[in-house]
C-alpha positions in Angstrom: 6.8 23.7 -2.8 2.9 22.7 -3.3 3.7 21.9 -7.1 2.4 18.5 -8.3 3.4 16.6 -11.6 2.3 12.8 -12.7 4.8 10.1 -13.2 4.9 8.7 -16.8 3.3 4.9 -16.5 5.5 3.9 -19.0 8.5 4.7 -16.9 7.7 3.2 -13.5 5.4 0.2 -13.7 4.6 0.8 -9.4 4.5 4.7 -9.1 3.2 5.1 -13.1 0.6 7.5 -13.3 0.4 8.4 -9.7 0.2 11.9 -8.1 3.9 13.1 -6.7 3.9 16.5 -4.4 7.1 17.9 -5.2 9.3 18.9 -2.1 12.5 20.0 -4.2 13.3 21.0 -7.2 16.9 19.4 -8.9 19.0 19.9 -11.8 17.7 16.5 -13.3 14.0 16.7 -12.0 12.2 16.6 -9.0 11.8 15.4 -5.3 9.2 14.8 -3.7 6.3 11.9 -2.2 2.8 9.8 -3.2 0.8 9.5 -0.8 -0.2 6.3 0.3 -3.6 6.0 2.0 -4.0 3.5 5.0 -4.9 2.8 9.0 -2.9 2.3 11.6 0.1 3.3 10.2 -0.4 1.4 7.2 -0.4 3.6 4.6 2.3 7.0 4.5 4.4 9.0 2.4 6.2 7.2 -0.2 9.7 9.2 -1.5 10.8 9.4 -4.6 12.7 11.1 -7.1 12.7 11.5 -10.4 13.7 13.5 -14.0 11.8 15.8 -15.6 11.6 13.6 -19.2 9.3 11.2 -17.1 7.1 14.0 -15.6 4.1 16.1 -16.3 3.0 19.3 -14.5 -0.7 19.5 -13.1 -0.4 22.4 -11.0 -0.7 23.3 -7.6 -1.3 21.9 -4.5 -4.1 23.3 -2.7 -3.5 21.5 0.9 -0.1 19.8 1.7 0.9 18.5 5.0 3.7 20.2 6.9 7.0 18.4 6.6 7.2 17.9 10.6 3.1 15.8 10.7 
C-alpha cells in the first residue's frame, strides 16, 4: 500500500515509536512491517499488526520493497 504510520511508544515498549509500512488495511487497524537493518541475514522485516487508536499517519512511502525480495 506504500502508506506509513508510527507506533504509539506508550503502547509497545519494543516497536514504540518505530516506522511500520502498512501492507493491509483492517477493520481494527493496520498490517504491515519495521524494518530491521542488519548483515548476513541478521536484520529483516519484522510483522506486525496493530489498531488504529495506537497509530499515527506520516504519509507515503516513496520506495518499498516488493513483497516477493
Amino acid at each position: 500500500m506504500g502508506l506509513v504510520v508510527q507506533i504509539d511508544p506508550s503502547y509497545d515498549p519494543v516497536f514504540g515509536a518505530c516506522f511500520l509500512l502498512v501492507t493491509e488495511m483492517k477493520s481494527f487497524g493496520v498490517m504491515g512491517y519495521v524494518t530491521v537493518p542488519g548483515k548476513d541475514d541478521k536484520g529483516g522485516d519484522a510483522y506486525y499488526r496493530v489498531a488504529f487508536e495506537h497509530i499515527v499517519y506520516i504519509g507515503a512511502a516513496e520506495w518499498a520493497r516488493k513483497s516477493d525480495e
